[in-house]
C-alpha positions as CSV (number, residue, x, y, z in Angstrom):
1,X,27.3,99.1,31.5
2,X,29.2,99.4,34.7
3,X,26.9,102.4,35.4
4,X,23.8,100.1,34.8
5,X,25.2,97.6,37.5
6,X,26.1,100.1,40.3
7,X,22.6,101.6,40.0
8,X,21.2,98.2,40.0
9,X,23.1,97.0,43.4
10,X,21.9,100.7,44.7
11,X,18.3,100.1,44.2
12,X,18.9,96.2,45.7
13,X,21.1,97.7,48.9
14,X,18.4,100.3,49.6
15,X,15.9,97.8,49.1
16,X,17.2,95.5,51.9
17,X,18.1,98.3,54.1
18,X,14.2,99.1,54.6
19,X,13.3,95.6,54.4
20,X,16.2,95.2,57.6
21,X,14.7,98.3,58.9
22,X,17.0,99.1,61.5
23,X,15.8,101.9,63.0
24,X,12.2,100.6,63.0
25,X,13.7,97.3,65.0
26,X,15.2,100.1,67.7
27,X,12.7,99.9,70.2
28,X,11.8,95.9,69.8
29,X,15.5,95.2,69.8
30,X,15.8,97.2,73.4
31,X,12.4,95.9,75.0
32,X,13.7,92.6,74.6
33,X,17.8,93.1,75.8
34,X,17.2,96.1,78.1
35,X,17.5,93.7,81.1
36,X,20.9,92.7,80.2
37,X,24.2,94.1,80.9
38,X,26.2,95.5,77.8
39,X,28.3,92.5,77.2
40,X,24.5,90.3,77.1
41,X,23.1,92.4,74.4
42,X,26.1,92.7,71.9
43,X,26.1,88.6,72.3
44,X,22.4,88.5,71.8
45,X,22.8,90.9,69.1
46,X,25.9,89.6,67.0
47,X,24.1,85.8,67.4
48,X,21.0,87.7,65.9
49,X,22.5,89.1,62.9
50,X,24.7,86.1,61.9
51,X,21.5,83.6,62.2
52,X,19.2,85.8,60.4
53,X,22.5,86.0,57.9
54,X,22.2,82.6,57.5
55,X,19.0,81.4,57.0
56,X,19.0,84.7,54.0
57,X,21.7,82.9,52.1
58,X,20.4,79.8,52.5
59,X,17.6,81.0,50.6
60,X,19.5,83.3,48.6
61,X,21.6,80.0,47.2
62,X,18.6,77.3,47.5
63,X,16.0,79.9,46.1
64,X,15.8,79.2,42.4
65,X,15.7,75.4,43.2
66,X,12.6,75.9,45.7
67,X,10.9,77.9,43.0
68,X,11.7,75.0,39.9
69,X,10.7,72.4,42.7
70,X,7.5,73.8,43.2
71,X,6.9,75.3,39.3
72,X,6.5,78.7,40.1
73,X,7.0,81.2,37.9
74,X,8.9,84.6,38.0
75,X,6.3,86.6,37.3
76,X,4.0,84.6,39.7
77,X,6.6,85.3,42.3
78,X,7.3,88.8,41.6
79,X,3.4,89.7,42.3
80,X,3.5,87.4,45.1
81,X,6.4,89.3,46.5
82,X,4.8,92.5,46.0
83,X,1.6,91.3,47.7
84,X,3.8,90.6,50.7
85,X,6.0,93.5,50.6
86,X,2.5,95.9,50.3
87,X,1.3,94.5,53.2
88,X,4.0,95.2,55.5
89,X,4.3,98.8,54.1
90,X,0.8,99.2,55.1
91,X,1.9,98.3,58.1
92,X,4.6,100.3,58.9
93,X,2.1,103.5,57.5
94,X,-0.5,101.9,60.0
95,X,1.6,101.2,62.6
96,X,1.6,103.0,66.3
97,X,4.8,104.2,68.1
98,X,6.2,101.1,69.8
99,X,6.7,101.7,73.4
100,X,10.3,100.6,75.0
101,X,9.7,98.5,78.3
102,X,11.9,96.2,80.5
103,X,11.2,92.5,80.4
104,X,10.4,91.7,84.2
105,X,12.4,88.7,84.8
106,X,16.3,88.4,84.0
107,X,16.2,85.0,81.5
108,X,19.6,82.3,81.5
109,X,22.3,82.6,79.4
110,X,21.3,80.1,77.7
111,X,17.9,81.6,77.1
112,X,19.7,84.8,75.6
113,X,20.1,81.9,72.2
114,X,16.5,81.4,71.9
115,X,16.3,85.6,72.4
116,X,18.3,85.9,69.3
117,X,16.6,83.3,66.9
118,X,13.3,84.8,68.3
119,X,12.3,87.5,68.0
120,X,15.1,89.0,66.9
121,X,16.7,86.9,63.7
122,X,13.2,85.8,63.1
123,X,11.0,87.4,62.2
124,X,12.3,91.2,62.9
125,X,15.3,90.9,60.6
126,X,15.4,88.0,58.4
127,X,11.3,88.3,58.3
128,X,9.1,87.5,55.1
129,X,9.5,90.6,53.2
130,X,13.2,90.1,53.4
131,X,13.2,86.8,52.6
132,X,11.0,86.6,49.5
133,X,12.7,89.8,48.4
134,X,16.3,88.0,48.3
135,X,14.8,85.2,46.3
136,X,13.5,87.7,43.9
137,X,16.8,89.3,42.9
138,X,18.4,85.4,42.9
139,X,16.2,82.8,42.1
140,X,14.5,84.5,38.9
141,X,15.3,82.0,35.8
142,X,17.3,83.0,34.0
143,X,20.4,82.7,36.8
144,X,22.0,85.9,36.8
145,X,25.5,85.4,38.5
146,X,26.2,89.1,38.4
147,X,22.6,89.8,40.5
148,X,23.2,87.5,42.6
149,X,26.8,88.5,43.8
150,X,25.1,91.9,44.2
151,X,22.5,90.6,46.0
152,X,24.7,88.9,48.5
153,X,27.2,91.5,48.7
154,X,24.1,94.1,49.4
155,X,23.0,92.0,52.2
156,X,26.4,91.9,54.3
157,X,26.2,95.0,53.9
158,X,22.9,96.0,55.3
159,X,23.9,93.2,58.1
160,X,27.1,95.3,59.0
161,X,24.6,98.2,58.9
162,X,21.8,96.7,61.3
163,X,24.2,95.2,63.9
164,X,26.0,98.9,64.2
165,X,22.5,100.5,64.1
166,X,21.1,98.1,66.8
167,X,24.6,98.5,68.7
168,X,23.7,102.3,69.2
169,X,19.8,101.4,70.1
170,X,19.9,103.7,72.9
171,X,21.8,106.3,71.7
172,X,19.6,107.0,68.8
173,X,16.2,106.8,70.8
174,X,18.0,109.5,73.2
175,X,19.0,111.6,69.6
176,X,16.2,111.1,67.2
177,X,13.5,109.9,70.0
178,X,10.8,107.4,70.1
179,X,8.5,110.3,67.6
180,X,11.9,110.7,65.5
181,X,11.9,106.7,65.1
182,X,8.3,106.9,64.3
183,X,8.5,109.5,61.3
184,X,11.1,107.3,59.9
185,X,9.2,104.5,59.6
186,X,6.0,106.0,58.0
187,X,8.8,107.5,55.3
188,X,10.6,104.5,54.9
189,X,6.9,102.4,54.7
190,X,5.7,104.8,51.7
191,X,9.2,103.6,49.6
192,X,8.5,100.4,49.9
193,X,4.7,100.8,49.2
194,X,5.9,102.0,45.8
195,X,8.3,99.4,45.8
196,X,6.1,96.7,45.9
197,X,3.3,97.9,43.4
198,X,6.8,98.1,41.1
199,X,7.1,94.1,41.9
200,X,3.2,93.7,41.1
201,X,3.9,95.7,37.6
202,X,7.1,93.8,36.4
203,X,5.9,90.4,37.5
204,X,2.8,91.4,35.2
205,X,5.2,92.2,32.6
206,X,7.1,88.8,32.8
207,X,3.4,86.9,32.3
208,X,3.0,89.1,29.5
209,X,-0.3,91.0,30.6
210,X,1.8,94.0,30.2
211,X,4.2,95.3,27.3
């Protein structure tokens, strides 16, 4: 039993981590916070993290009442969800190298806010995928409690794991470089392409078009 639920928060951690994608949001991260001293960019980056945090558990908690609301069904949502998650695999697959470049004006302090919720929160790290992916695991009838403490216990974790990864942006483009970054993501995009055609299957189960 105990085993079953340690291999079951592995498989949701891992999931989130590529969802997060923190060494894919390297470059984006430093395109938009290169122009800013060191202290600018961990504030950007720690208001990033904990709004994208938020708006996640919101819909981590407010999930399965969205889904009753609105009448939709797991199974409905799992294929749904795998649609989604597909298409940003294909993306990442498809995707070319994203070039680092310095914004040309310096922006307010207040400004650095809006940098935070946008891009960054939203869409790079609490985007789509991640979102519909987090309702999967906790808005699914019927309420698991355990799965859903996994669920939110897997995604501090990955947020603990983005902000440290984003922290060191420009280390690890100087380590692995922008071609290291690259190869990652195509890896990382073919996982979740398998991932997502798993959703597709088990939400086809859960209609009963598959034993």
């Amino acid at each position: 039993m105990n085993t079953d639920i340690f291999s079951q928060f592995l498989k949701i951690f891992f999931t989130f981590i590529i969802l997060l994608d923190p060494l894919g949001n390297t470059p984006p991260f430093l395109a938009v916070a290169a122009a800013y001293d060191r202290k600018t960019q961990l504030h950007i980056l720690k208001e990033a993290v904990i709004i994208a945090g938020g708006v996640l558990f919101i819909f981590a908690v407010f999930g399965h009442f969205i889904l009753t609301f609105f009448g939709i069904t797991a199974g409905a949502f799992y294929i749904s969800g795998g649609i989604i998650l597909f298409t940003i695999a294909l993306d990442m697959i498809q995707s070319k190298p994203r070039a680092r470049h310095t914004p040309r004006s310096t922006l307010d302090s207040e400004q650095t806010t809006m940098i935070a919720v946008f891009p960054l929160a939203i869409p790079l790290i609490a985007g789509p995928g991640m979102i519909t992916t987090i309702m999967l695991y906790t808005a699914s009838s019927p309420f698991n409690f355990i799965t859903f403490v996994m669920a939110v216990t897997a995604l501090v974790l990955g947020l603990f794991i983005e902000y440290f990864v984003l922290r060191s942006a420009s280390l690890l483009v100087r380590v692995i470089g922008t071609t290291g970054l690259f190869v990652l993501e195509k890896i990382v995009g073919l996982i979740l392409a398998g991932l997502s055609v798993q959703l597709v299957y088990d939400g086809l189960q859960k209609l009963g078009l598959f034993i």
